[in-house]
C-alpha positions in Angstrom: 0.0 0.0 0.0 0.9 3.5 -0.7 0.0 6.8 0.2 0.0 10.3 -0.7 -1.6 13.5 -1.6 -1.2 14.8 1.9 -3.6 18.0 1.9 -5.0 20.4 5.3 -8.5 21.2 4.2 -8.8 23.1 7.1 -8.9 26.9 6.5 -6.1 29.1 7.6 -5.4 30.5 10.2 -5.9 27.6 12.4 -7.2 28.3 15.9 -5.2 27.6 18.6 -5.8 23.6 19.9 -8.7 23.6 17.5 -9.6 20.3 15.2 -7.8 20.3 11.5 -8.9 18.0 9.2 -6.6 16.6 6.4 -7.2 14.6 3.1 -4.9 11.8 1.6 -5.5 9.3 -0.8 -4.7 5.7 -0.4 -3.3 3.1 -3.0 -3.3 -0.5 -2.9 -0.4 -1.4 -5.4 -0.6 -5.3 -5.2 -2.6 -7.5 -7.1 -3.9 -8.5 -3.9 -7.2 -7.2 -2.3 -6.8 -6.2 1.3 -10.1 -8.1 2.9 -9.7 -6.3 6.3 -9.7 -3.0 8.6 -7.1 -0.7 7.5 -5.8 1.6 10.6 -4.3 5.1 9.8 -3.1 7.3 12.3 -2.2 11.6 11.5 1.0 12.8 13.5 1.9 16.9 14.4 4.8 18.0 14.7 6.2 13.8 15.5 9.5 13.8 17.1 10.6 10.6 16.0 10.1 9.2 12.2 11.8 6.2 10.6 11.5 4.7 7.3 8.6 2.0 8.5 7.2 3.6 11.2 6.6 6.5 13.7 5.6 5.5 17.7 2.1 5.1 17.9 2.6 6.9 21.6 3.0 10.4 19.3 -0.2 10.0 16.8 -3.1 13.0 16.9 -5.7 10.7 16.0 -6.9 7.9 13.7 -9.0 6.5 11.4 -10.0 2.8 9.4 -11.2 1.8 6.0 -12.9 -1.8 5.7 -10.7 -3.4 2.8 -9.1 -1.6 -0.3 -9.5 -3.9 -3.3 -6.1 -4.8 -5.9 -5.4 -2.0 -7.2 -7.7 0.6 -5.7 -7.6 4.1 -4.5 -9.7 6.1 -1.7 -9.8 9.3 -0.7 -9.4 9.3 3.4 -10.8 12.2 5.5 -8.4 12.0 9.4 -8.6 14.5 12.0 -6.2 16.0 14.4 -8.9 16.8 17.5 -5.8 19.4 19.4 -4.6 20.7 16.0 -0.9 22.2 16.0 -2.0 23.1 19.6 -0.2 26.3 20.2 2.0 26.4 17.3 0.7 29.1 14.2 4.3 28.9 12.4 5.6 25.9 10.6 4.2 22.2 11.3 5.0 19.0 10.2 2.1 16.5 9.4 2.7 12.9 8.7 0.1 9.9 7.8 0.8 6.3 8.3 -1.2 3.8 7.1 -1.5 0.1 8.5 -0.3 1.8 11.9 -0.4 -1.1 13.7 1.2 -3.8 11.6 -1.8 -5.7 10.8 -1.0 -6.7 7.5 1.9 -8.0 5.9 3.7 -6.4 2.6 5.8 -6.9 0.3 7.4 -3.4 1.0 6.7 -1.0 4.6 8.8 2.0 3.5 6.5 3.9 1.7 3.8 3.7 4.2 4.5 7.0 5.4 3.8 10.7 4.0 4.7 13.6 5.4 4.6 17.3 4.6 5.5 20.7 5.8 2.1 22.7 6.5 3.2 26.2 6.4 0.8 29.2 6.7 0.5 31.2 3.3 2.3 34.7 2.7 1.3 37.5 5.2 -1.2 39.4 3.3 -2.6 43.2 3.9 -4.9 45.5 3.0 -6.0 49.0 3.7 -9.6 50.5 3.3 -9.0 54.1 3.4 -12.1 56.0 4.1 -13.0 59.8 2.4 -12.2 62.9 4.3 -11.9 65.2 1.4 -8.9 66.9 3.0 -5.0 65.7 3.0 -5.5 63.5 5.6 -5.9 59.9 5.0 -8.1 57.9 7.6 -9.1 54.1 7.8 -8.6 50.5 8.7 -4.9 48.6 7.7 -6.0 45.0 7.6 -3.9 41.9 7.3 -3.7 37.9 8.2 -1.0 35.0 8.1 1.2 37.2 10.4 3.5 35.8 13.1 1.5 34.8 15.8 1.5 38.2 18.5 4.4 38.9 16.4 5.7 42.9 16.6 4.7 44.5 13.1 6.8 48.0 12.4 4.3 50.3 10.4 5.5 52.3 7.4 3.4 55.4 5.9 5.6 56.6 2.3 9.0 55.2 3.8 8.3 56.8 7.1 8.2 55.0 10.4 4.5 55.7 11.3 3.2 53.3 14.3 4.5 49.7 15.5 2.2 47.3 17.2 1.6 43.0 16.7 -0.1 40.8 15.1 -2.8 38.5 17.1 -2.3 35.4 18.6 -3.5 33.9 15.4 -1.4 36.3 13.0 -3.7 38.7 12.3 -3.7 42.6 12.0 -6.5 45.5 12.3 -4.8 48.8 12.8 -6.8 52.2 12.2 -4.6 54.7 10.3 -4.1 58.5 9.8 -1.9 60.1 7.7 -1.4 63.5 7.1 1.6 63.3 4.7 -1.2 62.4 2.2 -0.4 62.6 -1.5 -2.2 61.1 -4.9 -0.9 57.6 -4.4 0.3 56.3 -1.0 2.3 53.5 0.2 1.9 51.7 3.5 4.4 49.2 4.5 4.2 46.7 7.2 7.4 44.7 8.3 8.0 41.6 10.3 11.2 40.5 11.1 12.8 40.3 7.1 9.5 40.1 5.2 7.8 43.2 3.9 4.4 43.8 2.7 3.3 47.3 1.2 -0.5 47.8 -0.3 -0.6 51.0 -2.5 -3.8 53.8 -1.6 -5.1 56.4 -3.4 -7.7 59.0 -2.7 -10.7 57.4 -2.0 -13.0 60.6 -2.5 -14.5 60.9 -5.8 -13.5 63.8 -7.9 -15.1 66.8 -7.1 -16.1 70.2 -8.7 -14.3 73.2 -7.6 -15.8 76.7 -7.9 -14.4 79.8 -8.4 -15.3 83.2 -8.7 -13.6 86.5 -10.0 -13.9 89.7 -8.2 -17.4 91.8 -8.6 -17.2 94.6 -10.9 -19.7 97.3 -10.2 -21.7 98.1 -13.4 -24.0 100.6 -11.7 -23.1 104.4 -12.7 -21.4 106.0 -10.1 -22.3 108.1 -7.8 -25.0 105.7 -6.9 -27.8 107.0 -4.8 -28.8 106.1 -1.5 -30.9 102.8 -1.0 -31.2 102.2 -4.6 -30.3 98.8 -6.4 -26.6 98.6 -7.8 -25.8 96.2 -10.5 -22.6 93.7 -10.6 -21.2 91.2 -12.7 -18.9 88.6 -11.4 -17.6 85.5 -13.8 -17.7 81.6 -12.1 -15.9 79.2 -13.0 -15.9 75.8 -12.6 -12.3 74.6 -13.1 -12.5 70.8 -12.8 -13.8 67.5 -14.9 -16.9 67.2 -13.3 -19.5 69.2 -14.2 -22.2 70.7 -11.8 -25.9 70.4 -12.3 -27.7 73.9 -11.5 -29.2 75.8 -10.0 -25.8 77.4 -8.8 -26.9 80.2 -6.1 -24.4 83.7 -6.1 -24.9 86.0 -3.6 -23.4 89.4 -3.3 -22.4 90.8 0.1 -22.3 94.6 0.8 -19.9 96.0 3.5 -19.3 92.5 5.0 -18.3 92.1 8.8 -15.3 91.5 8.4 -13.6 87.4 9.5 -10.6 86.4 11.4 -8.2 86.2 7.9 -4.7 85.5 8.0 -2.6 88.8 7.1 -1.7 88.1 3.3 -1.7 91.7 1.4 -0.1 94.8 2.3 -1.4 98.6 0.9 0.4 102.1 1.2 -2.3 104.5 1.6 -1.3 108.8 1.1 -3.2 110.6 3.8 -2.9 114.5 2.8 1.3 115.5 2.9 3.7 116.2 0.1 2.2 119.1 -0.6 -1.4 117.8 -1.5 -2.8 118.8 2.0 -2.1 119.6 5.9 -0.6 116.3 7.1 -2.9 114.3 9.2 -4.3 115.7 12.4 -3.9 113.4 16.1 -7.9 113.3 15.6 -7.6 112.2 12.5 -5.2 108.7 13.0 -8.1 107.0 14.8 -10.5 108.0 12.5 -8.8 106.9 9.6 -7.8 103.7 11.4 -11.2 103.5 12.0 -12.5 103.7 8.3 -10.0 101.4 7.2 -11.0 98.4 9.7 -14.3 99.6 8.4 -13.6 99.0 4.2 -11.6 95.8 4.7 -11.0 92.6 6.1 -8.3 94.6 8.0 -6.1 93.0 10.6 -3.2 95.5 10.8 -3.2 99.6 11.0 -0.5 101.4 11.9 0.0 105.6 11.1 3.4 106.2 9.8 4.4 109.9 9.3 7.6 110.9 7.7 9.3 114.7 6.4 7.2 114.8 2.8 3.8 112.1 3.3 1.7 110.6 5.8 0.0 107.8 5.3 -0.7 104.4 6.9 0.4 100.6 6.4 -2.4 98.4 7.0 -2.9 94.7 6.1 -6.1 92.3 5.3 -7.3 89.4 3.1 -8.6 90.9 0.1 -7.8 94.3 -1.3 -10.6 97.3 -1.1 -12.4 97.7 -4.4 -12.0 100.8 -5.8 -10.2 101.9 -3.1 -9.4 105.5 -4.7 -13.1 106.7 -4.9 -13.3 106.0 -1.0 -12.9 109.1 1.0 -11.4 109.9 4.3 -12.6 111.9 7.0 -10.8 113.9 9.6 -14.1 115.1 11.1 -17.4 113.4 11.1 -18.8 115.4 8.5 -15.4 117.7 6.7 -14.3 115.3 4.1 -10.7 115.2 2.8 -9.2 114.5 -0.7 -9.6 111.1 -2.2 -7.1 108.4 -0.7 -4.2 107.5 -3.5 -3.1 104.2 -3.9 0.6 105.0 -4.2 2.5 101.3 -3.4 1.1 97.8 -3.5 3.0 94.2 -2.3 
C-alpha cells in the first residue's frame, strides 16, 4: 500500500488547539485485495520518524477503511482533535497507514507521508475612508502574520506606528496620515518580510468653484438705497460638471472674518504738498475707516518729512479703493485716498 496526496482542508489561520482536518488518498499497489480494517493514524509535529514507522505513543488521531481492493484508490478524510495546539508557524504533518502492523507487505517503507504545513504569505490590506482633506483615515488589515508577532508600520517610507499581530497572526490597525499625496504607500514589516499595499484618494473627484472679483456696473455716484448692478464670472475649473441651480450671492460692506494677514497697501493721507498732514484726531479715525472698508487686521499711522500715510494689512484688497474718501471730522471730508504702493 501506498499513500500520498497529503492536503490540510482546514482553513487558515488555524485556531489555537482547535480540530484540522486533512485529506490523503490511499493506494493499494498489489494484485492482492486487502479483505480487512485498515488503521491510519495523523501525526503533528512527531519527534521521531523512521522509514517503516513513527511511535504510535505520538499519533493525533486515527482512522480505518474496511478493505481496499487490488489496485484501488480512496480518498481518506483524518482529524487532528488538538490541531498544531499552540504552534501558528511551521508544522510538520505525517500519515501512516497500517499503523499497527496488521498486514503483511511486500514493502513497509512507503507507508508513510509527510509534509511541511506552512501558513500562506502574510497578506494586507487597507480600506481608506474619504475625508476630502489631505488627511488619510481608515482601517490597515492583514492575516497569516507571526502569531502576537511585533509589526513596524511604514506610511511613504516613514516610520508611522509599531504594534503586533494577534495570537492567530492577524492585523487590524486604524490609520491616519497627514503626509497624504495622490498615491500612497503603507508598508508593514515583520522581522525580514515586507508587505506594502498601494492607496489612493478614496473621494470621488469633485467640482471646484471659483469666482472673480465683482465689478460694479451701476453708474457711479450711486444713490442712496437704490439697487446697484454687478457682474462677477464663475468658474468651474474641474472635470466634473455641476448640475444647477448654482446660487451667487453678493455681500455689501461684510463684517469682516478672522483672515490670516496676506496683502499689504500704502495709503497717502494729505502730505507732500497735497494737503495739511494728518491731524492726532484724524489717526483714529482713519484707522477706523480702514478696519471699516476691509477685512483689515493690521493699521498702523506712519508719518515721515514729505507724506503721511498708513500701512495696514487684510485678506482681500478694497475695491476701488481710490473713490473712498477719508474723513478727519465726522462730517469735513478730505481728498480722495491714492493708492501710491502695492505688495
Amino acid at each position: 500500500m501506498a499513500i500520498g496526496g497529503l492536503e490540510m482542508v482546514s482553513p487558515w489561520p488555524a485556531e489555537p488547539n482547535s480540530p484540522l482536518t486533512f485529506t490523503l488518498a490511499i493506494t493499494n499497489t498489489s494484485g492482492a485485495a486487502v479483505p480487512v480494517s485498515i488503521t491510519l493514524d495523523l501525526f503533528i509535529n512527531p519527534t521521531e520518524i523512521y522509514s517503516t514507522h513513527i511511535p504510535l505513543a505520538q499519533s493525533s488521531g486515527q482512522t480505518a477503511i474496511a478493505s481496499l481492493g487490488a489496485g484501488e484508490t480512496q480518498v481518506i478524510t483524518l482529524t487532528a482533535p488538538l490541531g498544531f495546539g499552540d504552534n501558528q508557524v511551521d508544522n510538520t504533518v505525517c500519515v501512516m497507514v497500517d499503523s499497527v502492523w496488521t498486514i503483511f507487505e511486500t514493502a513497509e517503507t512507503n507507508n508513510i507521508a509527510c509534509r511541511l504545513i506552512e501558513p500562506p504569505p502574510p497578506t494586507l490590506a487597507a480600506t481608506p475612508t474619504c475625508t476630502n482633506s489631505a488627511l488619510y483615515e481608515g482601517l490597515l488589515q492583514g492575516q497569516y502574520w507571526g502569531a502576537n508577532a511585533p509589526l513596524t508600520i511604514y506610511w511613504n517610507g516613514v516610520l508611522f506606528a509599531q504594534t503586533n499581530a494577534s495570537p492567530n497572526g492577524t492585523l487590524a490597525f486604524n490609520f491616519a496620515g497627514t503626509d497624504a499625496q495622490s498615491s500612497n504607500t503603507l508598508s508593514v514589516i515583520e522581522d525580514d518580510v515586507t508587505v506594502s499595499v498601494i492607496i489612493s484618494r478614496p473621494c470621488p473627484p469633485q467640482p471646484d468653484l471659483t469666482i472673480a472679483t465683482p465689478e460694479l456696473v451701476s453708474a457711479w455716484p450711486t444713490e442712496p438705497y437704490t439697487p446697484l448692478a454687478f457682474t462677477v464670472a464663475v468658474t468651474n475649473t474641474s472635470p466634473i460638471s455641476v448640475s444647477g441651480p448654482i446660487f451667487v450671492d453678493v455681500f455689501v460692506n461684510p463684517t469682516a472674518g478672522p483672515h490670516s494677514l496676506t496683502k499689504a497697501w500704502w495709503l497717502e493721507i494729505g502730505g507732500g504738498g497735497r494737503g495739511p498732514p494728518p491731524t492726532p484726531t484724524q489717526i483714529p479715525l482713519t484707522k477706523q475707516w480702514l478696519y471699516g472698508k476691509g477685512n483689515l487686521t493690521q493699521a498702523q499711522m506712519l508719518p515721515s518729512h514729505y507724506w503721511h500715510g498708513v500701512w495696514f494689512r487684510g485678506h482681500t484688497p478694497l475695491p476701488n479703493l481710490g473713490a473712498w474718501w477719508l474723513c478727519n471730522s465726522l462730517t469735513k471730508p478730505m481728498t480722495p485716498t491714492t493708492l501710491s504702493r502695492m505688495m
